[in-house]
C-alpha positions as CSV (number, residue, x, y, z in Angstrom):
1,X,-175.0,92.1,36.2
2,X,-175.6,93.8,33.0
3,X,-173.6,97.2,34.4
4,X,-170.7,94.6,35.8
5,X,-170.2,93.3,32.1
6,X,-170.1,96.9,30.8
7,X,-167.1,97.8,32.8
8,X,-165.1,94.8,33.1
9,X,-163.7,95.5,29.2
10,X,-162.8,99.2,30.1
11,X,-160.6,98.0,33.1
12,X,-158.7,95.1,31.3
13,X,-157.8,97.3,28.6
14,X,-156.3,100.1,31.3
15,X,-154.5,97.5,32.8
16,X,-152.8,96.3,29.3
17,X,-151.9,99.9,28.8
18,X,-150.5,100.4,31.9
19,X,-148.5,97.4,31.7
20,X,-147.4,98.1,28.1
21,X,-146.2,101.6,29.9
22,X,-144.3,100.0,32.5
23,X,-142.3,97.7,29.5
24,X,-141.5,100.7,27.1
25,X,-140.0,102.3,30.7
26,X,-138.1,99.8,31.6
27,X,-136.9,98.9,28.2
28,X,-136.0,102.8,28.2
29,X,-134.6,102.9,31.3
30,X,-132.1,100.0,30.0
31,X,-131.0,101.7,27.1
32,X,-129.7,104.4,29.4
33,X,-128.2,102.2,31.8
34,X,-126.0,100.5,29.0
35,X,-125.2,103.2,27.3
36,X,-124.1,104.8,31.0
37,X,-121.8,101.9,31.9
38,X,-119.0,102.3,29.8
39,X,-118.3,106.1,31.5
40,X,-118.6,104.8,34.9
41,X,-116.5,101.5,34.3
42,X,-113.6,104.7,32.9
43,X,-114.1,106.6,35.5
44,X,-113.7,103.3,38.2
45,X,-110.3,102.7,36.4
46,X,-109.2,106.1,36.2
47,X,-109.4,106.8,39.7
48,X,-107.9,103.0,40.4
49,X,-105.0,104.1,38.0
50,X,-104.8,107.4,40.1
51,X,-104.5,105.5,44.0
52,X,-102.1,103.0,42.0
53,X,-99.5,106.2,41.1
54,X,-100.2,107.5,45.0
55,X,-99.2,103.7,46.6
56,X,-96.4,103.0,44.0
57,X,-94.4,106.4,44.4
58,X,-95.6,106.0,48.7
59,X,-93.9,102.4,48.7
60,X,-90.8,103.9,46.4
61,X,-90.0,106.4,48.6
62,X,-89.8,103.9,51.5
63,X,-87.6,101.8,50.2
64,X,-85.3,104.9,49.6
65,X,-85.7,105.9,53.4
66,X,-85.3,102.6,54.2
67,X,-82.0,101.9,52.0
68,X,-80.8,106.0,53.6
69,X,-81.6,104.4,57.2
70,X,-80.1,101.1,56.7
71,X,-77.6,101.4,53.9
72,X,-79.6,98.4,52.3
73,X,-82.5,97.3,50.5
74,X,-85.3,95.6,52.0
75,X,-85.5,91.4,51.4
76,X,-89.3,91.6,51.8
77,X,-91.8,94.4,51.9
78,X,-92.9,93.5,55.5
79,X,-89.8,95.1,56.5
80,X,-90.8,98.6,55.2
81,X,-93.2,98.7,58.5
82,X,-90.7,97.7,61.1
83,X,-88.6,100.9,60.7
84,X,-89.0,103.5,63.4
85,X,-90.2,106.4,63.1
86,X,-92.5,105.1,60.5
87,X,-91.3,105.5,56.9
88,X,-94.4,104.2,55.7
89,X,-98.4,104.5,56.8
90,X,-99.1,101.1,56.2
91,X,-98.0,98.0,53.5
92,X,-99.8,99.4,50.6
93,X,-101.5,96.8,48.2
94,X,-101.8,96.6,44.7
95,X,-105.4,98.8,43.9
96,X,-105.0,97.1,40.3
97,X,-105.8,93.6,40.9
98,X,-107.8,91.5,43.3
99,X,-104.6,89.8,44.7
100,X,-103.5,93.3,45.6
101,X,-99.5,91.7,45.4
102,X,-97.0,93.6,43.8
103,X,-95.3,92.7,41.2
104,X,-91.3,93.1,42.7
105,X,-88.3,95.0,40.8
106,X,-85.3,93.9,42.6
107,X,-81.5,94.4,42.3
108,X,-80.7,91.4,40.8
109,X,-82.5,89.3,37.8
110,X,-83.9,86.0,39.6
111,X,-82.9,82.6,38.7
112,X,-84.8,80.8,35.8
113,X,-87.4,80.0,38.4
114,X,-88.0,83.5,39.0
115,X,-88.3,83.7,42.2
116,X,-87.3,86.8,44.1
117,X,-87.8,85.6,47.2
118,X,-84.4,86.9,49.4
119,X,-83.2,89.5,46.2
120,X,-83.1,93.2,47.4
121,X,-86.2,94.9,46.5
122,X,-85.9,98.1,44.9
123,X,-88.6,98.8,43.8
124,X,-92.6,97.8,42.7
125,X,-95.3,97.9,39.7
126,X,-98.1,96.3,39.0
127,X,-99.2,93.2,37.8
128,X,-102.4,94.8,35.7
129,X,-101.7,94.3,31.7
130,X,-104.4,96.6,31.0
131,X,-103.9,99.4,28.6
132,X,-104.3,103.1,30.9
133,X,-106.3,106.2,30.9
134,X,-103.7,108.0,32.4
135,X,-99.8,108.3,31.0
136,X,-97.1,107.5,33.6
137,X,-93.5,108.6,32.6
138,X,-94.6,108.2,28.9
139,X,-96.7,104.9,29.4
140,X,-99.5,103.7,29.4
141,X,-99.9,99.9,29.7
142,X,-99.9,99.6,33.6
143,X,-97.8,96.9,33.6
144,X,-95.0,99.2,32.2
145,X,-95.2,101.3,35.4
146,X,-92.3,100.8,37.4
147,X,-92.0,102.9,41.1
148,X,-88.1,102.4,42.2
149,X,-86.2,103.6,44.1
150,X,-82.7,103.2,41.7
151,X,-82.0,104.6,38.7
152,X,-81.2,103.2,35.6
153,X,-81.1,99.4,37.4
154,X,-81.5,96.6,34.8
155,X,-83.6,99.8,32.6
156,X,-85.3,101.1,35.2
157,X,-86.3,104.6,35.4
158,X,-85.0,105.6,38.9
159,X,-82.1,106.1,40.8
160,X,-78.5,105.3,39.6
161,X,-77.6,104.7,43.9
162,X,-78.5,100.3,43.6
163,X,-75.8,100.1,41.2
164,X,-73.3,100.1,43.9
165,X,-75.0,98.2,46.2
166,X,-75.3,95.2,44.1
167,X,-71.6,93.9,45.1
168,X,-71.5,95.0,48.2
169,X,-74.9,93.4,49.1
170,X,-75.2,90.7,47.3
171,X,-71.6,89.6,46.1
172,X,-72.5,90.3,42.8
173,X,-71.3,92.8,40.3
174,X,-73.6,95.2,39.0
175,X,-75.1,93.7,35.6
176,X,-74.6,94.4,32.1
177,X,-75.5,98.1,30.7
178,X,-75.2,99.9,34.4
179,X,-74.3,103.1,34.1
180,X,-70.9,104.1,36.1
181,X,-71.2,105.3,39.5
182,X,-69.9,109.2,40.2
183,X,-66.4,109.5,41.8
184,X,-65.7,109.9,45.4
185,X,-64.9,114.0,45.9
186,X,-61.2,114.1,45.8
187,X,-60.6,111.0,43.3
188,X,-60.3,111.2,39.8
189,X,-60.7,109.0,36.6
190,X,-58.6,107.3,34.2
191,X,-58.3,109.7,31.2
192,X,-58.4,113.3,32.7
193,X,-54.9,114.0,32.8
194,X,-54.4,113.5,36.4
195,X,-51.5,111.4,37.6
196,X,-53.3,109.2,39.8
197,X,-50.5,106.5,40.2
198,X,-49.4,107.7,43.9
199,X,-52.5,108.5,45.1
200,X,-53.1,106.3,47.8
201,X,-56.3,104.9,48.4
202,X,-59.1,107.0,50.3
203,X,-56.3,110.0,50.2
204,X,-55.1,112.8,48.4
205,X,-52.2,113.8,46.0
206,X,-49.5,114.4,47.8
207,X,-48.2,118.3,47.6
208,X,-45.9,119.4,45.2
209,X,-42.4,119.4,45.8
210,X,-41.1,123.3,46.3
211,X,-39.5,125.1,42.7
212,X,-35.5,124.6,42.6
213,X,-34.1,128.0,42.8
């Protein structure tokens, strides 16, 4: 009993040392963990940021196939996957958000309601206000990122070919601050110093009368 009593004080005490072990490692171990998240929550966003610029150009370029095949813009995104051959893999969603729904750039502004349900879609970005890691065309609040496939529609990076469009697809004239569309090859402008008053339309001057001898 006497041998039992010796050793039970010499066991307790390597246990409480062991256990004070155990609670300096994990108290270590968290210290490294925390200071480790911030790096891996950058690198999560950078690579989001990164599959965001590969689906936005993706679904930009297949609305321009789609408006070259159809000589219009889609009304809904769906459409994009209903062209054949296939313009586009699949209806890419949104990697920035939960949702996953784009955030539509269309021809024309929407009503005060802003809805753009029906208005021709030229365009996507992101709904994401977060600031980015990456710089996209000189920004870098995601929102900001626009992936169109018009120019210089209502400010939008892009192609200049929706400005046209707007009348003839929506019976409404291009808005405010779009830039005028190239001529036709064989028409000419007001202010070049062509005579363009007998030009008829869709033709060509006329030839010029023979020299009087």
């Amino acid at each position: 009993m006497r041998g039992k009593n010796n050793t039970a004080p010499s066991q307790t005490g390597a246990r409480g040392f062991i256990l004070v072990m155990l609670l300096a490692f994990i108290t270590v171990m968290g210290i490294f963990l925390t200071m480790a998240i911030p790096p891996v929550a950058t690198e999560i966003q950078r690579d989001q940021e990164a599959e965001l610029i590969f689906r936005g150009e993706a679904m930009a370029n297949a609305i321009r196939l789609y408006k070259a095949k159809t000589g219009g813009y889609p009304l809904a995104l769906e459409e994009l996957t209903k062209i054949r051959p296939r313009i586009l893999r699949k209806l890419y969603l949104d990697p920035m958000t939960h949702e996953g729904e784009w955030d539509l750039i269309t021809a024309v502004q929407p009503g005060a309601s802003g809805d753009k349900t029906g208005l021709p879609i030229v365009g996507v970005k992101s709904f994401c206000e977060k600031d980015s890691f990456t710089s996209y065309h000189d920004k870098t609040l995601i929102s900001d990122w626009t992936f169109s496939a018009a120019d210089n529609l209502l400010g939008i990076p892009g192609a200049a070919a929706a400005a046209g469009l707007l009348q003839s697809a929506t019976g409404q004239p291009a808005p405010p601050g779009t830039p005028p569309q190239p001529l036709p090859p064989g028409k000419t402008g007001p202010g070049n110093g062509v005579d363009t008053s007998n030009i008829p339309v869709g033709g060509t001057p006329p030839p010029a009368p023979a020299p009087s001898n």
